[in-house]
Residue, then its C-alpha position, 0 to 999 in steps of 0.5 A: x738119330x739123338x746125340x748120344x747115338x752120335x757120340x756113341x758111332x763117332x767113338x766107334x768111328x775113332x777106332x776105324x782105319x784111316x782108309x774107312x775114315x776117309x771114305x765115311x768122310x768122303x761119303x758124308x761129303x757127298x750126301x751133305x752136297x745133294x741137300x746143301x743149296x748152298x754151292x761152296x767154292x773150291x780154292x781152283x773155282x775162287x781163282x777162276x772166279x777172281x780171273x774171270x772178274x779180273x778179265x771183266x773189269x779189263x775188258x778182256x772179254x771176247x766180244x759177241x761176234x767173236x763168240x758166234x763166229x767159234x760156235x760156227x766155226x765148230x758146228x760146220 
């Protein structure tokens, strides 16, 4: 696609409701995502991130034994 092939769908794209708007947004989105390799947090994936460093740097993790005796605990 050349630019001003481009331009010329965006100028058609401007007259669109806002509903289809979204959903070419949303579609873009999408299509973007399955060739990016770059992985982009979400505001909720950051503050997990920063809870789980946090977590970390207290030792506030759960130790490995404790983890193991869960998983028995669920697969009996």
């Amino acid at each position: 696609m050349t630019k001003p092939e481009l331009e010329l769908l965006l100028d058609r794209v401007s007259g669109w409701p806002a509903a289809a708007q979204q959903d070419l947004l949303d579609s873009i989105a999408e299509i973007e995502s399955r060739h990016d390799l770059v992985y982009r947090l979400s505001d909720g994936d950051r503050i997990a991130v920063e809870r789980g460093l946090a977590d970390l740097q207290e030792n506030r993790l759960a130790s490995d034994e404790t983890v193991a005796a869960l998983f028995n605990r669920f697969r009996a």
